[in-house]
C-alpha positions in Angstrom: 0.0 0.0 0.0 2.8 2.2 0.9 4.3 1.3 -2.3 1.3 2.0 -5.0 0.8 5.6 -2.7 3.9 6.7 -3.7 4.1 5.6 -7.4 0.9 7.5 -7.7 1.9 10.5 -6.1 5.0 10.9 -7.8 3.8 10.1 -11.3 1.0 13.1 -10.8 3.7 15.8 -9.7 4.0 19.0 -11.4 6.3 21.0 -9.4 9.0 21.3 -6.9 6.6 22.7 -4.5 4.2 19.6 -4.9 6.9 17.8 -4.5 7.6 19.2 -0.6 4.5 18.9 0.0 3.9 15.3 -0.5 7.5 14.5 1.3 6.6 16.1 4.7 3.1 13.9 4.3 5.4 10.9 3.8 7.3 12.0 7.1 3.9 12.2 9.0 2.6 9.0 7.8 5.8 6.3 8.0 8.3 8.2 10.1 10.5 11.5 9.4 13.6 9.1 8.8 12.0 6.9 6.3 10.3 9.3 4.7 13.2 11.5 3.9 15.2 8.3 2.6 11.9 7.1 0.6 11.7 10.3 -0.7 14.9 11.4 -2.0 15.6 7.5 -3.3 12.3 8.0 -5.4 13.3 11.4 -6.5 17.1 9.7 -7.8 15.3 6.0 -9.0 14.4 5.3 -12.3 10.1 4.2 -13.0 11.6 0.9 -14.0 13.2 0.4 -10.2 10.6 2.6 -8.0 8.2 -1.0 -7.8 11.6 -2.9 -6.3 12.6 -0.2 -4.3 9.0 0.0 -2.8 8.7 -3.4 -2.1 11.7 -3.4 0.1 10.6 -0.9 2.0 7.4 -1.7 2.8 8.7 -4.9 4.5 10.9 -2.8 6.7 8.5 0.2 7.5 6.2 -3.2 8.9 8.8 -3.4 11.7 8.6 0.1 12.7 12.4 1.1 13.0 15.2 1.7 10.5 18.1 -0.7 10.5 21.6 0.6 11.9 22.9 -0.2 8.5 20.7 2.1 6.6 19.9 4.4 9.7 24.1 5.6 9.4 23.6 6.8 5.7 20.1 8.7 5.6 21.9 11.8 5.3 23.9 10.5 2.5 22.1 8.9 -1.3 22.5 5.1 -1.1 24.1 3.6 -3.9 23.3 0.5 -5.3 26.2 -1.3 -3.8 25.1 -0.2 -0.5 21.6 -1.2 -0.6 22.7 -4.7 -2.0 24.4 -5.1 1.4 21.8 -4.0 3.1 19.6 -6.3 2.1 22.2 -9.1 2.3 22.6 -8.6 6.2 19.0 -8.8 6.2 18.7 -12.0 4.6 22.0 -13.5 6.1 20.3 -12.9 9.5 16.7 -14.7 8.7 19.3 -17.5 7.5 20.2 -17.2 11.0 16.9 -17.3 12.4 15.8 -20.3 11.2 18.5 -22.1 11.7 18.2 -21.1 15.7 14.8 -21.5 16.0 14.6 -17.5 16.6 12.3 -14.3 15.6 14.5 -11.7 13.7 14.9 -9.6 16.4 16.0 -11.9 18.9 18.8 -12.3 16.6 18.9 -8.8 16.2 19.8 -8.6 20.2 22.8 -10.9 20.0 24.1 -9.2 17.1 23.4 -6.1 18.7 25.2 -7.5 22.1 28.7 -8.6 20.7 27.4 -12.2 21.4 29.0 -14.9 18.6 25.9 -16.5 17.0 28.3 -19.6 16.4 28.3 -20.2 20.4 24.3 -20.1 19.9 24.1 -23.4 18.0 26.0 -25.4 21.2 22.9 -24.1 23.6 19.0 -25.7 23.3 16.7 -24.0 22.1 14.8 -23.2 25.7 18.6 -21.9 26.5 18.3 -19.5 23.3 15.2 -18.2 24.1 16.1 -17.5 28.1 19.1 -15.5 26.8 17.4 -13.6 24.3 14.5 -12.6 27.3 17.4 -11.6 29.8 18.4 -9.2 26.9 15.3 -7.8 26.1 14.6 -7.2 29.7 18.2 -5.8 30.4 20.1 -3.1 29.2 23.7 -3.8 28.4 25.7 -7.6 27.6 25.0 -10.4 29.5 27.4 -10.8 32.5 30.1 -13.3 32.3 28.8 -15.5 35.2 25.8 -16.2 33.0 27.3 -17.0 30.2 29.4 -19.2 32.0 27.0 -21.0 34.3 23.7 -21.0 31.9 21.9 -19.8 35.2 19.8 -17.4 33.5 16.5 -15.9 35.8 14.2 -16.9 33.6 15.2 -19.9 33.4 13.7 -20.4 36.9 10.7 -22.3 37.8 9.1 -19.0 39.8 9.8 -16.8 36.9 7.7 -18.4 34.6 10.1 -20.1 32.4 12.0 -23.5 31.9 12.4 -25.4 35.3 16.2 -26.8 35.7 16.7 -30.0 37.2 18.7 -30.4 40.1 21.3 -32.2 38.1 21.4 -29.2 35.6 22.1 -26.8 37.7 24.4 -28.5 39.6 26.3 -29.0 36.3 26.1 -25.2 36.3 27.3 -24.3 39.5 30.1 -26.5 38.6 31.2 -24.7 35.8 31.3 -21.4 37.5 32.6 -23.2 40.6 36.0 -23.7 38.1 35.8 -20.9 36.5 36.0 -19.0 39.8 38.7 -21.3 41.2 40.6 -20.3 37.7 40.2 -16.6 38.3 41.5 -16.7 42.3 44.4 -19.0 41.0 45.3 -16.1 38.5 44.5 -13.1 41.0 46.7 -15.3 43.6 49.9 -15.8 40.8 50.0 -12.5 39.8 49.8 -11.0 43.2 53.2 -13.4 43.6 55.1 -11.2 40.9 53.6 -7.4 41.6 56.4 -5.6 42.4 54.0 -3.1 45.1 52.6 -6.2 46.8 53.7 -5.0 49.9 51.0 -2.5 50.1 48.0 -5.2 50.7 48.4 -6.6 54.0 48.0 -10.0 55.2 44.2 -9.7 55.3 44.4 -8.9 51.7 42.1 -11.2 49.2 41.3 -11.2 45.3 37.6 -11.3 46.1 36.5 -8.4 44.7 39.0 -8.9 41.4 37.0 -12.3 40.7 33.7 -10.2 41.2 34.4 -7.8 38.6 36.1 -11.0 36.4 33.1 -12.8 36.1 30.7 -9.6 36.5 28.9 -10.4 40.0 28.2 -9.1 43.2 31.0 -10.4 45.9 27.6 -11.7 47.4 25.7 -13.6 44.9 29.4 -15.3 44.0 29.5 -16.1 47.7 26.5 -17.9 47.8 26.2 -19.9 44.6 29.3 -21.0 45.4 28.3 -22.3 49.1 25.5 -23.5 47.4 28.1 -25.8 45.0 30.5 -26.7 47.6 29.6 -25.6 51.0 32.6 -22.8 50.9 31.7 -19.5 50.9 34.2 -17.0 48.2 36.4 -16.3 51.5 36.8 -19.7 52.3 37.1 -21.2 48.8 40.2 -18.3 48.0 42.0 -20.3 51.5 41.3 -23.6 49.9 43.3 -22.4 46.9 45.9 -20.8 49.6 46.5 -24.5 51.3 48.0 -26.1 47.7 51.3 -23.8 48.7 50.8 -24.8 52.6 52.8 -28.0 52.6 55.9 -26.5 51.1 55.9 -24.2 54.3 55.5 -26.5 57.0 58.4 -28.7 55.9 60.7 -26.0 55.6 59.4 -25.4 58.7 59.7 -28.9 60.3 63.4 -29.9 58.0 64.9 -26.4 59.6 63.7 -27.6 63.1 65.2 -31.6 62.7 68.5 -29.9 61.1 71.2 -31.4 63.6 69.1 -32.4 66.5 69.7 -36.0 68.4 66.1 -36.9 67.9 66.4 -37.3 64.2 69.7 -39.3 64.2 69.0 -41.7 66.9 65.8 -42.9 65.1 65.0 -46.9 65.4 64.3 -48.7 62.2 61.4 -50.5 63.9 58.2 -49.3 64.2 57.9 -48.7 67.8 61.3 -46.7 67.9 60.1 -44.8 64.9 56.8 -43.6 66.7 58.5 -42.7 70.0 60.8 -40.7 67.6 58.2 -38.7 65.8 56.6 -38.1 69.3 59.7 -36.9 71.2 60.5 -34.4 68.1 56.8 -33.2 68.2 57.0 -32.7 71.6 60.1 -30.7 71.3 58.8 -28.5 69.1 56.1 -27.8 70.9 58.1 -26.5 73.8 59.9 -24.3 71.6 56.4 -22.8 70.6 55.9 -20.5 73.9 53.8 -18.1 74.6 53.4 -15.2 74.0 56.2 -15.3 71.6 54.3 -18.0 69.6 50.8 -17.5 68.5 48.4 -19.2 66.6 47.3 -16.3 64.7 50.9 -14.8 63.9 51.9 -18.3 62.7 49.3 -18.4 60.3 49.7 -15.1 59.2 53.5 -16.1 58.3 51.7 -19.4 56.1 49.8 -16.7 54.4 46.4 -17.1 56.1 44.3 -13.7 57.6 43.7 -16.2 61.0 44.5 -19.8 62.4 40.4 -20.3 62.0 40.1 -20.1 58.7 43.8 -22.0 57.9 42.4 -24.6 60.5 39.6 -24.9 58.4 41.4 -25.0 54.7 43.7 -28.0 55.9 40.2 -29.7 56.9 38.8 -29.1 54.1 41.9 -30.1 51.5 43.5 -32.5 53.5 41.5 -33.7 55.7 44.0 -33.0 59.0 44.4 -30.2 60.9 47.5 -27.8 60.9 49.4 -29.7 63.6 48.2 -33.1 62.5 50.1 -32.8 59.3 53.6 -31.1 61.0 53.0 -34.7 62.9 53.0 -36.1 59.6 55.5 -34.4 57.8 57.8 -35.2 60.7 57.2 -38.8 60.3 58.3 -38.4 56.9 61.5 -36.8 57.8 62.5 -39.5 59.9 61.6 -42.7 57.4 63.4 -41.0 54.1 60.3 -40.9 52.4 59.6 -37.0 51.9 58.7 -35.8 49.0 60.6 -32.6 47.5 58.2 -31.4 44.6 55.5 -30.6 47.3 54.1 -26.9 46.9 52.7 -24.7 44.0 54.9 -22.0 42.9 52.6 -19.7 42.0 54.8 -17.6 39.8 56.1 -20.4 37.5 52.2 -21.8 37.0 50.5 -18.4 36.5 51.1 -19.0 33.0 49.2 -22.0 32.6 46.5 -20.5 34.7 46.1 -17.9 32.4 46.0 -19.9 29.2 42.9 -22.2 31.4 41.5 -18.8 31.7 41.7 -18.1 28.2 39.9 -21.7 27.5 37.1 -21.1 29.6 33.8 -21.1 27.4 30.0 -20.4 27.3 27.8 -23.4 29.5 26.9 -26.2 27.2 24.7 -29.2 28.0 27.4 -32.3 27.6 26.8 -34.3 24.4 24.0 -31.5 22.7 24.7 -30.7 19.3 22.8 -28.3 16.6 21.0 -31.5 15.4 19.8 -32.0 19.2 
């Protein structure tokens, strides 16, 4: 209709004044920016091309906005060569559509967003359709965390959309729960090598440089990842603390044997070898006086903001408390049967910690495909 309006109205001009006349009624009806562009294209298109050109536009005057593409050049007359790839955007992105199972414009928004529509194909269709809602609804890309974990809120049961399993999302959490781990790895290596390091005291933790990695509230990390694990962010940045722990404590515990009777008088038989460990456990526990030993300064020197919460990494990782493994590490002093590639040397793996980090992709359900 649009179309046979204006091939009538042009065709029955007689002057330049006629001509105005009818543009700024085009602007009223369809929109100042399409009717300027309608008008002037008409005004430079031959009668053989106006049918063409008006059939294009009526299908893009139905959606009520002007495409970026076209929007950019209004000022400007369109060449042929630009209107060709105009319209082959247009069609490469209903290619698109069907093959994701999406409207035009929910394409539109992942275009629109940054977001690869190649990672698109890996998610189900529900998945696709969550995302494109959280868009819609939201201003702005969608945060890494989502991405990562798939745990978008309308996704949720009291939202109104596709209910997750409990297996789902624990697959979810899981993913984030690495990612994270990843990310506090990283924060934790390159802390290692910053040369003003010294300014961030003992206290000092990456929480909120994993926050703004993954694009979350300190919080909402804090609890999906006790939800995963039990461990809140805090607690899960120690865990990652313990891997270097061991390293410590026998430095600690070789430097203490170094020359003493205890250690060279050990027995070969079992008994002996017991009363050994406990004689050199109970020596170092004299040496540990107060108030020139403390719990809380020893931990600090081990890396740890308390002795609660490196009590409760060594639980947690090990399964042994602080002391019980010094009792174990002794034990392992006097047999011969150390180990001497305990520890993580944070500096020398930072770089494969940032090269995981690099890997880390978009949730996808484990064995989905495009085909389903």
């Amino acid at each position: 209709m649009v179309g046979t309006f204006a091939l009538l109205a042009l065709s029955s001009l007689e002057s330049d004044q006629e001509f105005v006349a009818l543009r700024w009624a085009f602007d009223f009806w369809v929109g100042i920016p399409w009717g300027r562009y309608f008008m002037e294209r008409c005004a430079a298109t031959p009668a053989s091309q106006a049918s063409e050109f008006t059939e294009n536009l009526s299908e893009s005057v139905g959606t009520n906005r002007v495409p970026s593409a076209v929007a950019s050049r209004l000022d400007d007359d369109p060449d042929d060569a630009r209107w060709a790839e105009v319209s082959r955007v247009r069609d490469e992105r209903k290619e698109w559509s069907k093959r994701l199972g999406l409207h035009d414009d929910e394409v539109q928004l992942f275009i629109d967003n940054g977001l690869g529509l190649e990672v698109l194909l890996t998610k189900q269709l529900h998945e696709r359709k969550a995302m494109a809602d959280y868009l819609r609804k939201r201003s702005g890309p969608i945060p890494r965390w989502v991405m990562i974990s798939g745990l978008f809120k309308e996704a949720d049961k009291d939202k109104g959309g596709v209910q997750i399993s409990e297996e789902s999302r624990r697959k979810r959490l899981r993913a984030l729960y690495k990612a994270a781990v990843l990310l506090i790895k990283r924060a934790l290596g390159r802390h290692e090598i910053d040369v003003d390091k010294a300014e961030r005291s003992v206290f000092w933790d990456p929480v909120a440089m994993v926050a703004r990695d993954l694009d979350i509230p300190p919080s909402k990390l804090s609890q999906l990842l006790k939800e995963f694990s039990g461990h809140s962010l805090s607690q899960v940045i120690d865990n990652c603390r313990v891997a270097a722990l061991k390293g410590k404590l026998r430095a600690g515990v070789r430097g203490f044997l170094k020359g003493r009777v205890a250690g060279n008088n050990a027995q070969g038989d079992c008994v002996g070898m017991e009363k050994a460990v406990w004689a050199v456990w109970g020596e170092l526990r004299k040496s540990r006086k107060w108030p020139e030993f403390s719990p809380n300064t020893w931990a600090n020197e081990l890396g740890f903001a308390s002795y609660r919460r490196l009590y409760r990494a060594c639980v947690s990782v090990y399964g042994r408390t602080p002391y019980q493994m010094e009792i174990a590490l002794i034990r392992e002093e006097l047999e011969g049967t150390a180990k001497t590639d305990e520890g993580v040397d944070w500096v020398e793996g930072l770089k494969g910690v940032e090269e995981a980090v690099k890997a880390v992709r978009a949730y996808c359900e484990e064995g989905y495909t495009e085909n389903g």
